[in-house]
C-alpha positions as CSV (number, residue, x, y, z in Angstrom):
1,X,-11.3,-155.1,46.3
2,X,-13.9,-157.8,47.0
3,X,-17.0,-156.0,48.3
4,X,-18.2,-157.8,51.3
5,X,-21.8,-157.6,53.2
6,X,-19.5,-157.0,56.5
7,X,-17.5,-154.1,56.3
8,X,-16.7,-154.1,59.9
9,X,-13.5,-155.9,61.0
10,X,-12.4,-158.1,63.4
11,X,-9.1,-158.9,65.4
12,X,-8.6,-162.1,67.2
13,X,-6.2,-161.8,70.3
14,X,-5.8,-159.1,73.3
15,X,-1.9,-159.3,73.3
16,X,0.3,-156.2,72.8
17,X,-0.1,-156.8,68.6
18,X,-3.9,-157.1,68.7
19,X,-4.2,-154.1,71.1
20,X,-2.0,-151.9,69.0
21,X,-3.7,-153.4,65.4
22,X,-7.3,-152.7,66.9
23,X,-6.5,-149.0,67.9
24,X,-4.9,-148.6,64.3
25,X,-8.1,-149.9,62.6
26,X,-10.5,-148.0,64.5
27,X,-8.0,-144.8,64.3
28,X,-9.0,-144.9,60.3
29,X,-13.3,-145.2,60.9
30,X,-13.0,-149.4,61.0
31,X,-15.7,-150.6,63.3
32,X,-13.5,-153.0,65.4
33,X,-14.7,-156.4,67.1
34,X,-12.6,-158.0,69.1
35,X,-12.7,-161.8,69.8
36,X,-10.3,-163.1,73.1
37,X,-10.0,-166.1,74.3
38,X,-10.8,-165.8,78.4
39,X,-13.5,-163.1,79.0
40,X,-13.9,-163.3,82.5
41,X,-10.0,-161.4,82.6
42,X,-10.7,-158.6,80.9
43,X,-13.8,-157.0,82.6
44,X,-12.2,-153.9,82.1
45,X,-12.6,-153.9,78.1
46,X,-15.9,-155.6,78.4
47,X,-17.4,-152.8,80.7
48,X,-15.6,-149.6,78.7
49,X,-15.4,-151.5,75.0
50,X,-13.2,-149.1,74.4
51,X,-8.7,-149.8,73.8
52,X,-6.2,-146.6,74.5
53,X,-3.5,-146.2,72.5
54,X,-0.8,-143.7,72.8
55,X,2.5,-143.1,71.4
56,X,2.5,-143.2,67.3
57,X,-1.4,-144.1,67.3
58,X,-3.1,-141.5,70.0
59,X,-6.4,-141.9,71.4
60,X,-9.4,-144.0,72.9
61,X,-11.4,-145.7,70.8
62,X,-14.6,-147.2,70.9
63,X,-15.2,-150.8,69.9
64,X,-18.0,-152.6,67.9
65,X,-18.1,-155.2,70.5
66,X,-15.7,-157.7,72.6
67,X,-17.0,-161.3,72.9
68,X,-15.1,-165.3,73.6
69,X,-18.2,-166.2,70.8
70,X,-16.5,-167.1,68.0
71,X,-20.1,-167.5,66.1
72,X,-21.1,-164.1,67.0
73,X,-17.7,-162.1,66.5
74,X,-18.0,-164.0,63.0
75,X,-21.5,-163.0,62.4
76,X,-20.4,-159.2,62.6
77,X,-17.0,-159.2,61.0
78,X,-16.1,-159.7,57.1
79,X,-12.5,-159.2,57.3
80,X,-10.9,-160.8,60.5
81,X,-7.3,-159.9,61.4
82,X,-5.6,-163.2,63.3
83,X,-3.1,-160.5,65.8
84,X,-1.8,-163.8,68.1
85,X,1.3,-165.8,68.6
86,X,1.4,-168.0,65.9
87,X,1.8,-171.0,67.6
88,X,-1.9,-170.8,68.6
89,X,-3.1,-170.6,64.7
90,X,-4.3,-174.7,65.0
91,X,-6.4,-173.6,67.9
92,X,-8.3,-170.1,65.9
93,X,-8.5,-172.3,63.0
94,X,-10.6,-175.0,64.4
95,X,-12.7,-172.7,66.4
96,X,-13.4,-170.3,63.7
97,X,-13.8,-172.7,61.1
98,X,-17.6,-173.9,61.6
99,X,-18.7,-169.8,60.8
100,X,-17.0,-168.6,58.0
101,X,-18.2,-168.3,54.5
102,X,-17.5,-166.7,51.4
103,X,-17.6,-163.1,53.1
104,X,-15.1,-164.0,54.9
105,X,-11.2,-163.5,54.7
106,X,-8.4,-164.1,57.0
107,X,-5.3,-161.9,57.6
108,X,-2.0,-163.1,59.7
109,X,-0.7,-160.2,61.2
110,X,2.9,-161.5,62.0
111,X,2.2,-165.0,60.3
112,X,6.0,-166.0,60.3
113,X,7.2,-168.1,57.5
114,X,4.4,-169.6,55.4
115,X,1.5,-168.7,58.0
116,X,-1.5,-168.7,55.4
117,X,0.0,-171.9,53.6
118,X,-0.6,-172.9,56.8
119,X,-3.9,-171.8,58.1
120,X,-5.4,-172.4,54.8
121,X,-4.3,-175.9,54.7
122,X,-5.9,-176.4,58.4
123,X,-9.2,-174.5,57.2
124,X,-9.4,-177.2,54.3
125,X,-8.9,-180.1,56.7
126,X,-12.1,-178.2,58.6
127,X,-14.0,-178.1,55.3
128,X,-13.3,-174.1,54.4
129,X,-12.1,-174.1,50.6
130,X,-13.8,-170.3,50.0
131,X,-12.5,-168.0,52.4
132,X,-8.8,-166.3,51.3
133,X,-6.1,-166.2,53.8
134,X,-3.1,-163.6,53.6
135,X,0.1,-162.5,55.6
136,X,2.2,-160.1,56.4
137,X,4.4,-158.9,59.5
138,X,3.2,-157.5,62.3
139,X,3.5,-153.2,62.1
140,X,4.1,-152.1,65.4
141,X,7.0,-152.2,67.9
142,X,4.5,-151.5,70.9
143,X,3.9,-152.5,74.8
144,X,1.0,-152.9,76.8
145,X,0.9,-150.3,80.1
146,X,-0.2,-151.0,83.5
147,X,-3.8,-149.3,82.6
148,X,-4.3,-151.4,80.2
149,X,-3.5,-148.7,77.8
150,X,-0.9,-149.9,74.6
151,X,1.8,-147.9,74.1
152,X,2.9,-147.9,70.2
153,X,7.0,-146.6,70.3
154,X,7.4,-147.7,67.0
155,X,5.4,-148.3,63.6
156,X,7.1,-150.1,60.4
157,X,7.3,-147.7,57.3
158,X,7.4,-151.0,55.0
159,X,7.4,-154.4,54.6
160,X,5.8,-157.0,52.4
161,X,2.3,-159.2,52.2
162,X,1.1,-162.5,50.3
163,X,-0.7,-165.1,49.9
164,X,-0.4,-168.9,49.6
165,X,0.1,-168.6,46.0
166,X,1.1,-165.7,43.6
167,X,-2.3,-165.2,41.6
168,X,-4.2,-164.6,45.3
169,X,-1.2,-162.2,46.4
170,X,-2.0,-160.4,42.9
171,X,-6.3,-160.8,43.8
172,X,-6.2,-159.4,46.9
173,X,-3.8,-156.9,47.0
174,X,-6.3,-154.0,46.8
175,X,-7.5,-155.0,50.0
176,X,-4.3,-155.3,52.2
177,X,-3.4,-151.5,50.1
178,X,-7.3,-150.3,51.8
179,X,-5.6,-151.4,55.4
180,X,-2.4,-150.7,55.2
181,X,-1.3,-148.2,52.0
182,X,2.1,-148.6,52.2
183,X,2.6,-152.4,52.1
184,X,3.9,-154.0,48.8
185,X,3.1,-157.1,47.6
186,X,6.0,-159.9,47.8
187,X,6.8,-162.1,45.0
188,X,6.0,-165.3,46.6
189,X,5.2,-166.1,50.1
190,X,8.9,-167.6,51.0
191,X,9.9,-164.6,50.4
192,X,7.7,-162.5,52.2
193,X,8.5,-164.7,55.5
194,X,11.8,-164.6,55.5
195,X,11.9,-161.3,54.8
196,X,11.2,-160.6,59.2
197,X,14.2,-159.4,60.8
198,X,12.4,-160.5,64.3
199,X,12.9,-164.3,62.7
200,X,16.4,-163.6,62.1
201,X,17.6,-161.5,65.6
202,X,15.7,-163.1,68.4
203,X,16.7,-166.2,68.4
204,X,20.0,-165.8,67.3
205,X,20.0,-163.2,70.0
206,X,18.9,-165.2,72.7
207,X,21.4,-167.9,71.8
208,X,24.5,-165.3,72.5
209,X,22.8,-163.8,75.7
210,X,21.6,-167.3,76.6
211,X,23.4,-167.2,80.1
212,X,22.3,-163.1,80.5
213,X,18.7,-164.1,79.9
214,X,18.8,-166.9,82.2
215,X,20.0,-164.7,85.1
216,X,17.3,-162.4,84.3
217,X,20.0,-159.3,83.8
218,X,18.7,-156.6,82.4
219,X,20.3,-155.1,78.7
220,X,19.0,-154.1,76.1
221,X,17.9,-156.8,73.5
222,X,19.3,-155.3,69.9
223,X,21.7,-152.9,71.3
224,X,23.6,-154.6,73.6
225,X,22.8,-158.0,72.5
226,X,26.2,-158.3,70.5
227,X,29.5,-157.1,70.2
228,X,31.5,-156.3,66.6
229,X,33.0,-159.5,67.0
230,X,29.8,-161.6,67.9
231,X,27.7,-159.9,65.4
232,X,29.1,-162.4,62.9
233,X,26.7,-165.1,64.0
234,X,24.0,-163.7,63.2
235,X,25.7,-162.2,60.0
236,X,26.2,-166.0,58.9
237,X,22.4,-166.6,59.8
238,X,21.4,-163.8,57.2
239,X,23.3,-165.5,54.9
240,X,21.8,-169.0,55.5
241,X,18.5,-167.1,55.4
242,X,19.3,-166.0,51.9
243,X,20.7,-169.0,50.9
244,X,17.2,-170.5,51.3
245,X,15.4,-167.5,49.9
246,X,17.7,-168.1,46.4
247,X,16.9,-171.6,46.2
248,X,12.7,-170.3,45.9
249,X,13.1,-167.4,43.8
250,X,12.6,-164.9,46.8
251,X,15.1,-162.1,46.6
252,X,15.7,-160.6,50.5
253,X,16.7,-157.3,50.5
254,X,20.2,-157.1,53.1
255,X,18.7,-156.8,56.8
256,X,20.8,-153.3,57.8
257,X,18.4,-151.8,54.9
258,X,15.0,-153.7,56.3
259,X,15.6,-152.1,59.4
260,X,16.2,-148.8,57.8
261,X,12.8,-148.9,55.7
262,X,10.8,-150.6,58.7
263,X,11.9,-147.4,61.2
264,X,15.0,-145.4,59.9
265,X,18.5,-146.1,60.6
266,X,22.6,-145.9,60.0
267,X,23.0,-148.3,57.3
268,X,26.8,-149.1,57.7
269,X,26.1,-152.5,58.9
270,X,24.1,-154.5,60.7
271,X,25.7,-154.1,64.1
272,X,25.6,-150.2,63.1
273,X,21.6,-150.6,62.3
274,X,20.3,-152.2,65.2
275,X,22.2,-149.6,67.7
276,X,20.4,-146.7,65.5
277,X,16.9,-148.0,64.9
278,X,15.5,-144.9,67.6
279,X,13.1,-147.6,69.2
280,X,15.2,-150.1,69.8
281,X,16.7,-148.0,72.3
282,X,13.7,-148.8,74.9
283,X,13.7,-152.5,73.8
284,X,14.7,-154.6,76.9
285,X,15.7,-158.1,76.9
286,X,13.3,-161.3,78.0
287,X,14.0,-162.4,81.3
288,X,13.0,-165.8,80.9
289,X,14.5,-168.4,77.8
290,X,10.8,-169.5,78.4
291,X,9.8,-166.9,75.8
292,X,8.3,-166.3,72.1
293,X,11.6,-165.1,71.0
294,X,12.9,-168.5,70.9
295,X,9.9,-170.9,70.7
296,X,7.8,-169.1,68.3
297,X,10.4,-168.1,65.8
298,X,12.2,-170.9,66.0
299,X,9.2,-173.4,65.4
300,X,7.0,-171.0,63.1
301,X,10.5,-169.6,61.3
302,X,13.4,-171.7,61.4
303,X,11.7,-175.2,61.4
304,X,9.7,-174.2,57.9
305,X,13.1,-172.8,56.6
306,X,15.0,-175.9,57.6
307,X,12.9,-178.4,56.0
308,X,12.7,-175.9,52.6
309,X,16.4,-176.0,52.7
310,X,16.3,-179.9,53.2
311,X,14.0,-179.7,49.9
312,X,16.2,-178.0,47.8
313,X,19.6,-179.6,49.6
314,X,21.1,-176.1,50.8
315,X,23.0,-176.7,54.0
316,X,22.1,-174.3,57.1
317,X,25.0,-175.6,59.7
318,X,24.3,-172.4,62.1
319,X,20.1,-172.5,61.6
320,X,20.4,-176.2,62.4
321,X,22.7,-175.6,65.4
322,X,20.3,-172.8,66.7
323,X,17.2,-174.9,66.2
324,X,18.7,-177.8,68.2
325,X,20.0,-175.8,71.3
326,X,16.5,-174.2,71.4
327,X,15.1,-177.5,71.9
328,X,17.6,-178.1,74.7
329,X,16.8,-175.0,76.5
330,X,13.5,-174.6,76.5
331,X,13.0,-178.8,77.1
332,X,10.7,-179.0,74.2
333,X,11.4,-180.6,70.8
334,X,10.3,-177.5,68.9
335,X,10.4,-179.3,65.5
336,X,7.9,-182.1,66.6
337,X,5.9,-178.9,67.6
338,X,6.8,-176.4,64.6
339,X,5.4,-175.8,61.3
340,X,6.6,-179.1,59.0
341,X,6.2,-179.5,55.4
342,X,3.4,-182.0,56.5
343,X,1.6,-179.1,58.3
344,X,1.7,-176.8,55.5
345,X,0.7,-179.8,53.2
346,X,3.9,-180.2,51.4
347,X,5.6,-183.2,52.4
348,X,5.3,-185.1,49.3
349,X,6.1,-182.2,47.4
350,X,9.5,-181.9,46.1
351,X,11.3,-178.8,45.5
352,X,10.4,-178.0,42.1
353,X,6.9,-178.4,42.5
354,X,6.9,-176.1,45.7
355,X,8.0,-173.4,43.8
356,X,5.7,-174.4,40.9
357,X,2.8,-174.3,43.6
358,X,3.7,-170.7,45.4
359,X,4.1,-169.2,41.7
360,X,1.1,-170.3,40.5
């Protein structure tokens, strides 16, 4: 691992992720800074500078500090988790860009498909070539309480991280093993973003219960969400999703089995694995199509996968069709606003050289 002369850590975002990441860090002796965007609506943190967690992760604990300074969080921090929606990754870039240097490094937690190609390709355009930027899904199924407090329910027992390219995945895998032992390195970093059954269900998800949702009825999200009949949608997505995986030399392991190693389940099918995944049990639907579910994974997910798949001419008819009715329901055109091959600095790439470039 990189020594660095700031071993404490920092987490950008106050949402349910950041809250829960926070708690986990400082549960194993990390000094934690936190850096939020809008001070002035949090006094309680800033007064106690302390997060409760309860649940999997049990316990208050105290923070190194809580600031909106991004020079002064920076200043204290070597390793800084990013712990926000991903749509906002433009925005932390360019404000944490002018004070980061080579003691620096940047982790995506829940970075969607080709997060760090991303960020790293906006820290460049900011002038940051020396600071390493890595990925991997977010670990905690978890909800934040009415005291503030954030209740974890449920905590992945696997999944994968990477960087941009294969030799940095291989460099800096001794420090994502320090945070998080029981992650394994993914072969390349297509793979390691589609392999996120969150991409995969909650859009599709929302697409079947789009009327439900828009009534605000309450059901549960991944038990209820589909039928043995309707599960074949999102049974055709998985395929489409390994389709594009194939065509970049990222194997996916089938989805029934992610959800078994991410929390435990009945592995007959897919249908059978999302109505025995225990926490999914308390997971309740969106009320609103005005929701993450379908804006961030489809522009931070299914727009990268679609133009990869464009690359390397493998047809996604369902992808495509879910993609477009997102943009019709929610009133914004989601590719326009999603993560293009021009954002992640591949547009004038062609398929060959992409996987060339993410193997190197």
């Amino acid at each position: 691992m990189h020594p660095t002369s700031r071993p404490a850590v920092g987490v950008v975002g106050t949402g349910n992720s950041a809250r829960a990441l926070a708690c986990y860090l400082a549960s194993r002796g990390h000094e934690v800074h936190l850096l939020v965007r809008h001070i002035e609506r949090f006094p309680w943190l800033t007064g106690s500078r302390s997060l409760t967690a309860t649940g999997k992760i049990e316990g208050t604990f105290a923070l190194g500090g809580v600031t909106d300074n991004a020079a002064r969080f920076a200043a204290a921090v070597g390793t800084i988790f990013v712990a926000t929606v991903t749509t906002a990754y433009r925005e932390i870039a360019a404000r944490l860009a002018p004070y980061l240097d080579r003691d620096h490094r940047l982790v995506l937690f829940s970075s969607k498909l080709c997060g760090s190609v991303e960020v790293e390709h906006l820290l460049r355009e900011h002038g940051v070539r020396s600071v390493p930027v890595l990925e991997t899904d977010a670990l905690f199924a978890c909800r934040i309480q009415e005291d503030h407090s954030i209740w974890v329910r449920g905590f992945k027992g696997w999944t994968l991280f990477s960087a941009p390219r294969h030799s940095m995945t291989r460099e800096w895998a001794p420090l994502m093993h320090h945070f998080f032992p029981g992650l394994e390195a993914a072969r390349n970093v297509i793979q390691r973003g589609l392999t996120d059954f969150g991409a995969l269900a909650h859009p599709t998800t929302m697409m079947a219960n789009m009327n439900r949702v828009d009534r605000k009825e309450p059901f549960l999200f991944y038990l209820d969400g589909f039928t043995e009949k309707t599960v074949a949608v999102l049974e055709e997505v998985e395929k489409e999703f390994r389709a594009v995986a194939h065509a970049y030399d990222a194997p996916l392991i089938a989805m029934k089995d992610l959800l078994d190693r991410y929390y435990g389940c009945d592995t007959t099918s897919l249908l059978t694995a999302m109505r025995t995944v225990p926490n999914y049990r308390l997971s309740w639907a969106p009320s609103t199509l005005d929701h993450r579910y379908l804006k961030e994974d489809v522009s931070c997910t299914l727009v990268p996968m679609h133009e990869l798949a464009r690359k390397a001419r493998v047809e996604l008819p369902v992808v495509s069709s879910i993609v477009q009715m997102a943009c019709d329901l929610t009133g914004e055109d989601l590719v326009a606003q999603g993560r293009t091959l021009e954002r992640l600095g591949w547009e004038h790439r062609s398929h060959a050289e992409i996987v060339r470039w993410i193997e190197d």
